[in-house]
C-alpha atoms as one frame of an Amber mdcrd trajectory, in Angstrom:
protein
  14.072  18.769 -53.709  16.236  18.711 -50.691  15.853  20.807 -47.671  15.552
  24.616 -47.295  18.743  25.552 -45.135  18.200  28.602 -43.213  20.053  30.809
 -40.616  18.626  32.044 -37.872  20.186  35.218 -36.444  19.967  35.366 -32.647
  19.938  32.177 -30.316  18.389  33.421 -26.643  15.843  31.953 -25.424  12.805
  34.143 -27.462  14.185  31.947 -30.516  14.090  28.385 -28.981  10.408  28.195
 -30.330  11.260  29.879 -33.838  14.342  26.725 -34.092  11.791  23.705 -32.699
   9.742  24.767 -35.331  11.472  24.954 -38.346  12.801  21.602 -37.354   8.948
  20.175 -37.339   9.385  21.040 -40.853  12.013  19.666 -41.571  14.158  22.718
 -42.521  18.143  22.624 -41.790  18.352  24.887 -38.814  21.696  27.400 -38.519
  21.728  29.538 -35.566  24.455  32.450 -35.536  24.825  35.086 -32.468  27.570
  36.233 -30.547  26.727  34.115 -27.254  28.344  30.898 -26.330  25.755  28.533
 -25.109  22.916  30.672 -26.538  19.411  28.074 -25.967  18.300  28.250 -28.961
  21.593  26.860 -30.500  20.983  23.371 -28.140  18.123  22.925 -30.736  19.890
  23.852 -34.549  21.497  21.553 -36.786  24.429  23.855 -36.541  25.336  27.073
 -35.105  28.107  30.055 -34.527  29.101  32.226 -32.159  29.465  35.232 -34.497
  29.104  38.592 -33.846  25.705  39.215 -35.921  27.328  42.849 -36.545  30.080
  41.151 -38.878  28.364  41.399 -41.999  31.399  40.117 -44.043  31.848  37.252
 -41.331  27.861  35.729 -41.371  27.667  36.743 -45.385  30.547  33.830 -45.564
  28.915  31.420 -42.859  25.601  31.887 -45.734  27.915  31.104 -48.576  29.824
  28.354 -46.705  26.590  26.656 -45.353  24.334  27.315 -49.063  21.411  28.962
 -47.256  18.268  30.016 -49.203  16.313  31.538 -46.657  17.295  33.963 -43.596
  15.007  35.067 -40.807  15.356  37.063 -37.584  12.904  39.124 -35.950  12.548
  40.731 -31.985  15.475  42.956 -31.912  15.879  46.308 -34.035  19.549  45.165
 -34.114  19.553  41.956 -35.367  16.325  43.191 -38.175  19.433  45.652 -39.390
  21.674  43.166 -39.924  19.366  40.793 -41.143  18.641  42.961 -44.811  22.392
  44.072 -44.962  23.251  40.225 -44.872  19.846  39.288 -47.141  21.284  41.451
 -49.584  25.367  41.131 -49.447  24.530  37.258 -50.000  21.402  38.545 -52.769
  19.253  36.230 -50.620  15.188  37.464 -50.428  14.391  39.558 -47.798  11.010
  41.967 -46.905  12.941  44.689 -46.752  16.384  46.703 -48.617  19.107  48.496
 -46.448  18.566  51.789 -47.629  14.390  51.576 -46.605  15.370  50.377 -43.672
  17.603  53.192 -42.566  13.955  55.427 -41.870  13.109  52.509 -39.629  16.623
  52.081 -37.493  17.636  55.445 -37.345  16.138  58.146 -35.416  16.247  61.369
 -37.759  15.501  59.656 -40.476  12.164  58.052 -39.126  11.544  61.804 -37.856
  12.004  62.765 -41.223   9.594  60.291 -42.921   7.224  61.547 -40.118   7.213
  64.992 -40.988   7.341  64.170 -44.569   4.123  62.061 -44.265   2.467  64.181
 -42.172   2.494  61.729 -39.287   1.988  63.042 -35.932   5.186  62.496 -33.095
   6.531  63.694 -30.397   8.801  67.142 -30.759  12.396  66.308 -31.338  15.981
  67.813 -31.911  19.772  66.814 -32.204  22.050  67.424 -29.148  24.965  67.813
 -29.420  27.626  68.422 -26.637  28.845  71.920 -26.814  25.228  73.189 -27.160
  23.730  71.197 -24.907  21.800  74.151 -22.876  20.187  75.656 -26.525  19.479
  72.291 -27.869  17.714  71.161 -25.133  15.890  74.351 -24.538  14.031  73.716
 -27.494  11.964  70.765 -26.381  11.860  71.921 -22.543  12.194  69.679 -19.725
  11.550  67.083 -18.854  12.536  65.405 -21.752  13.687  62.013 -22.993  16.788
  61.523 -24.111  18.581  58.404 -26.262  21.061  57.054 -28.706  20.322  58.368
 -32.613  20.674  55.006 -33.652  21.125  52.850 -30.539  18.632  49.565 -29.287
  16.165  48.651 -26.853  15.944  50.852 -24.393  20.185  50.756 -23.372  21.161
  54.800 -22.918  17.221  56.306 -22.663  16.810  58.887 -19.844  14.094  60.987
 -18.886  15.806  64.128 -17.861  14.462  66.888 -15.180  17.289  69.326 -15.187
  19.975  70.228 -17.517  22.483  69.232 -15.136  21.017  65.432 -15.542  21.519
  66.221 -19.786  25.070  67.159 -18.559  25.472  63.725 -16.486  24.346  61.626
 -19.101  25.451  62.810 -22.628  28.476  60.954 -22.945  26.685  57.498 -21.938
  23.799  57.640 -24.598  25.723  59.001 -26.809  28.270  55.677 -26.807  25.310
  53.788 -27.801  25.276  54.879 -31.308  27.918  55.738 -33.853  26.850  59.680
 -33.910  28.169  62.066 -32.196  24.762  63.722 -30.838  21.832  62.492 -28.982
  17.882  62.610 -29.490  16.352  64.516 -27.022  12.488  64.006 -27.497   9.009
  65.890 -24.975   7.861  63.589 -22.509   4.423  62.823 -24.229   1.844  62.194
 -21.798  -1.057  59.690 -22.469  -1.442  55.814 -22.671   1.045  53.834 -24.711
   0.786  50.778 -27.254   2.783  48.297 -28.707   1.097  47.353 -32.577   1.986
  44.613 -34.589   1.284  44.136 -37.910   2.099  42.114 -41.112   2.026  43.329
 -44.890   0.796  41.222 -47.660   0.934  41.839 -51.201   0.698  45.643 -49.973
  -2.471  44.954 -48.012  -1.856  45.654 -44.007  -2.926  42.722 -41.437  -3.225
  43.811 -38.092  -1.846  40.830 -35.562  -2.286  42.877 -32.390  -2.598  45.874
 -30.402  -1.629  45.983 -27.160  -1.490  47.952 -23.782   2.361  49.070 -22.969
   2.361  49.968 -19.191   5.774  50.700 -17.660   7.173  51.736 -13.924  10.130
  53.322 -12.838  12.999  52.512 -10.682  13.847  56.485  -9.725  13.247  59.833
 -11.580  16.210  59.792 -13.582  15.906  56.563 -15.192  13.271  55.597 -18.377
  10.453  53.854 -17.227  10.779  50.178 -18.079   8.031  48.049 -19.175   6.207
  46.273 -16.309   3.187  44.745 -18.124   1.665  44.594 -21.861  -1.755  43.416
 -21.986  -3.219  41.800 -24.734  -6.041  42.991 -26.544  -5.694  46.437 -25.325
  -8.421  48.675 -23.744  -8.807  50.918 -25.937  -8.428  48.855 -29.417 -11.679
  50.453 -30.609 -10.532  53.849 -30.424  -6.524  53.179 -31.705  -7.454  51.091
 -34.258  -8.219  52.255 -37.446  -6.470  55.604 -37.310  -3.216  53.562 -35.734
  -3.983  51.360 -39.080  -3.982  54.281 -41.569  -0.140  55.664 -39.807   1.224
  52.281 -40.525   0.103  51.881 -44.367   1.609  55.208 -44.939   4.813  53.700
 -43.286   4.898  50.323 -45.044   4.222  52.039 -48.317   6.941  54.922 -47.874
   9.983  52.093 -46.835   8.147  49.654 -49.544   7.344  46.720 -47.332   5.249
  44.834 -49.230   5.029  41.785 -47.314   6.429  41.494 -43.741   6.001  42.381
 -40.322   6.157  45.645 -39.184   5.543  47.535 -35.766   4.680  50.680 -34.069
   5.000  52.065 -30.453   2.348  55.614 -30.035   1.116  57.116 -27.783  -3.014
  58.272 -27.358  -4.684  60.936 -25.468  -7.834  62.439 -26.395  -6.327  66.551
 -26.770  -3.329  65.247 -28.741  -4.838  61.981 -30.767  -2.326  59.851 -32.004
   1.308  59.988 -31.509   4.025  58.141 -33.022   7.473  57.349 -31.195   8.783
  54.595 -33.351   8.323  52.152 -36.149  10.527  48.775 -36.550  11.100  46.589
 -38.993  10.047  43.370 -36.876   8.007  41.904 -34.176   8.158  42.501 -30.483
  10.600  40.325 -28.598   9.393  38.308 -24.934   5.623  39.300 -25.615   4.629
  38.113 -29.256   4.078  34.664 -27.230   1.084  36.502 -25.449  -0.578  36.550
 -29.176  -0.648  32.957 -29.609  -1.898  32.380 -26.028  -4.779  34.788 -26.888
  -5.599  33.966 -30.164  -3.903  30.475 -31.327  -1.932  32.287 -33.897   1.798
  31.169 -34.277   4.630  33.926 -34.838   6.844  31.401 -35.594   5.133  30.011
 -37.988   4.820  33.455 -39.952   8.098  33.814 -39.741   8.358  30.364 -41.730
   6.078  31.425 -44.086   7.812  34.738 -44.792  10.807  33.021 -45.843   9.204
  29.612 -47.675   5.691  29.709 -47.767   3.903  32.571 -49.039   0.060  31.116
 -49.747   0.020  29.965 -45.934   1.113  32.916 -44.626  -1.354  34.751 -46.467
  -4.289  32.551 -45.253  -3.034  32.598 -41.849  -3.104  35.822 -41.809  -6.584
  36.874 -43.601  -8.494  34.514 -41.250  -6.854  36.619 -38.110  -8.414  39.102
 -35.627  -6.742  41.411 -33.234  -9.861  41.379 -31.396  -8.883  38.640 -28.741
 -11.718  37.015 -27.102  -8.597  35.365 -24.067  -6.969  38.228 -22.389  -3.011
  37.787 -21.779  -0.430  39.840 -20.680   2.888  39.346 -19.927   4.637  40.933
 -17.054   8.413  41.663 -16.377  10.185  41.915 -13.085  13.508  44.149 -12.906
  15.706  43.803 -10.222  18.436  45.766  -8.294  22.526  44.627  -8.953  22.979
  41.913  -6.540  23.056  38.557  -5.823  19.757  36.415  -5.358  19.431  34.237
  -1.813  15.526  33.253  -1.992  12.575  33.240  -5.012  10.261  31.402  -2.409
   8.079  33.475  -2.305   7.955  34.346  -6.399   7.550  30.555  -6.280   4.592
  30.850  -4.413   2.961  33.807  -5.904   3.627  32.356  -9.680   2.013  29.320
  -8.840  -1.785  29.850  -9.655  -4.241  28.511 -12.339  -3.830  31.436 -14.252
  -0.015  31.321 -14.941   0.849  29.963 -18.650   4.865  30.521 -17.571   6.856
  32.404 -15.214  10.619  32.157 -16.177  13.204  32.873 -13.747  15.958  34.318
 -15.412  18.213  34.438 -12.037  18.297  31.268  -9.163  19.808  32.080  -5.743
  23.080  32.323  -5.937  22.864  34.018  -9.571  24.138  37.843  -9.621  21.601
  40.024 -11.330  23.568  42.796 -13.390  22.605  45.587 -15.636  25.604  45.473
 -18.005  25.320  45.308 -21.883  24.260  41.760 -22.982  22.510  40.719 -19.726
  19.942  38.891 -19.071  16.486  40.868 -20.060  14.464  40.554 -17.063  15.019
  39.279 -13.378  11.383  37.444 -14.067   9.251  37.557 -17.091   5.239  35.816
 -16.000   2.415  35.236 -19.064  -0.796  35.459 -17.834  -4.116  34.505 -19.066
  -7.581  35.256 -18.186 -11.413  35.283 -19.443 -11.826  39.184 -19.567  -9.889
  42.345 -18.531 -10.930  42.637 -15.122  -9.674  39.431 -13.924  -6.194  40.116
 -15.794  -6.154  43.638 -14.131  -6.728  41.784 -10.145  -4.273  39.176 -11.048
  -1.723  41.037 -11.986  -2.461  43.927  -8.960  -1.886  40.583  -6.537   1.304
  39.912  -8.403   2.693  43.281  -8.534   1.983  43.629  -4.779   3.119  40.066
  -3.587   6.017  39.184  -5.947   9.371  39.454  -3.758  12.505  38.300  -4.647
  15.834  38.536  -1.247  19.262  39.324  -2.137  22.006  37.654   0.755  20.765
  40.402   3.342  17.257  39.720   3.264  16.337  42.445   0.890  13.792  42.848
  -1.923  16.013  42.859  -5.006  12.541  43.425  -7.325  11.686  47.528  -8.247
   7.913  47.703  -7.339   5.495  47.418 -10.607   2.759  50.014 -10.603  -0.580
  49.462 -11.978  -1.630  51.822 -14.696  -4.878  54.084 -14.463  -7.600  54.106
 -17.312
């Protein structure tokens, strides 16, 4: 038998682990994305710089290069293209286009929501010329983003109409519609759940704490830490388990990963803000440092090996005895003159890896495409306390200087329990 060939879509650096090992097993590595001198293409046995979006253009590339396997994961985009390629090319895949429609676009996941009786934040379609009405009917503040964008590029919490007004034509050239979600600022702690389906029986890989700051008032708070195993597993986890079978079952994922972002407070329960087809991108490394478990090596498994993934799997616990956490850095436009003292703070027993993603000199900018993160730290630690007073010192010590001497980092905030 001669080796599987499989293409890998996306090449930055969350996929440099995914490439390395699929080599180990001796599978023929092809890396596509639309990025010259993406890292993970320094490790494939061949690669293009392809727009991923080109169906037509990476359907030929599969032809061309005989693939029998194709495998993506950490980006809602690249998932998308991922089964619309898997099945232009009639190559296997977890899921079909049309299921995964309820999990990439925003009215229909609403829709499945109501339809299953799954609990989620209020939400309407805005459109332009009724902005004040449409609005009105979630109140203020609200959050606003793209019906069918990614990540977290046009998302706005909004305090006054006049803020909709500002904004509407920005989020809404994120997606192909010509509306925008606005959704009620839910209140509450928020988690990040992974899971993975087998032979229609749900395996839960993690759950984990989402905390998030905010540069200003205006703008969506980003993500500033996720810790792993969350707080409050024991109170998330089986009714956060019973929203996700309903899920898998209604989009008919049978085996393969799928996520969920909620929200919990104890008046409200439960609620839901989205579901993805795929794994978390630049923190799924935290569950292998807390647990030994390889994502990569699902992913593998998904695609060639179905017995090991299932035993993998089954002998799992989201119950983490290490506690990890990964935290992320954002930083002002500008360009970076000193990390000296991020040097210094990084550099304890405790740090697993702190990657810079900008050396002096290096202009940090917020345009589409850019660089995630100005720094991105994983953290270990014996129990939650100690991760909680490691990453307070961090969040209160890490500085990075623009040219003028100024702190280029937004100030991380620690999140109350």
């Amino acid at each position: 038998m001669g080796r599987h060939r499989l293409i890998i879509l996306g090449g930055m650096d969350e996929f440099v682990d995914l490439v390395k090992t699929a080599n180990e097993r001796n599978i023929y590595t092809i890396v596509c994305d639309g990025y010259e001198g993406s890292p993970a293409k320094k490790y494939a046995d061949r690669s293009y710089t392809i727009n991923v979006r080109d169906i037509e253009g990476v359907a030929a590339i599969c032809e061309k290069e005989e693939v029998d396997g194709i495998i993506t994961s950490f980006s809602d985009i690249l998932a998308e293209c991922m089964v619309e390629i898997a099945a232009k090319v009639n190559i296997p895949c977890y899921a079909s286009p049309e299921s995964f429609k309820y999990l990439r676009e925003k009215p229909l996941m609403k829709q499945m929501f109501h339809q299953l009786g799954i609990p989620s934040p209020e939400t309407v379609k805005v459109h332009k010329e009724t902005i004040r009405s449409d609005i009105g009917l979630v109140g203020l503040p609200c959050v606003v983003k793209p019906s069918n964008g990614y990540g977290s590029r046009g998302v706005y919490v909004l305090n006054t109409i006049n803020d909709a007004l500002d904004r509407f034509d920005e989020v809404s050239s994120y997606s192909s519609s010509a509306y925008i979600i606005a959704e009620k600022l839910m209140r509450g702690h928020e988690f990040n759940m992974m899971n993975w389906m087998v032979d229609g029986d749900l395996y839960t890989v993690s759950i984990a704490d989402r905390e998030t700051s905010s540069a200003s008032t205006a703008s969506i708070p980003y993500v500033s830490r996720c810790a792993y195993p969350s707080r409050l597993i024991d109170v998330v986890y089986e009714p956060a388990r019973e929203i996700v079978k309903k899920i898998a079952e209604f989009v008919g994922i049978e085996t393969g990963p799928i996520s969920m972002q909620f929200f919990y407070n104890e008046e409200d329960g439960i609620q839901v803000c989205e579901v993805a087809g795929r794994l978390f991108g630049y923190e799924h490394e935290l569950v292998t440092i807390s647990s030994g478990l390889s994502i990569e090596d699902l992913l593998l498994d998904q695609v060639y090996d179905h017995d090991s993934l299932k035993k993998k799997i089954m002998g799992h616990t989201p119950f983490f005895a290490v506690h990890s956490a990964g935290l992320y850095f954002h930083g002002r436009e500008g360009v970076v003159s000193s990390i000296l003292d991020a040097e210094r703070v990084t550099n304890i027993p405790q740090m697993v890896e702190a990657k810079f993603y900008y050396l002096p000199g290096e202009i940090i900018n917020h345009s589409v495409g850019a660089k995630p993160y100005t720094l991105r730290c994983y953290i270990k630690a014996d129990d939650r306390n100690q991760l909680d007073s490691i990453t307070a010192n961090m969040f209160e010590e890490m500085s990075i200087l623009n040219e003028s001497g100024e702190e280029v980092l937004y100030r991380n905030k620690m999140t109350e329990y």
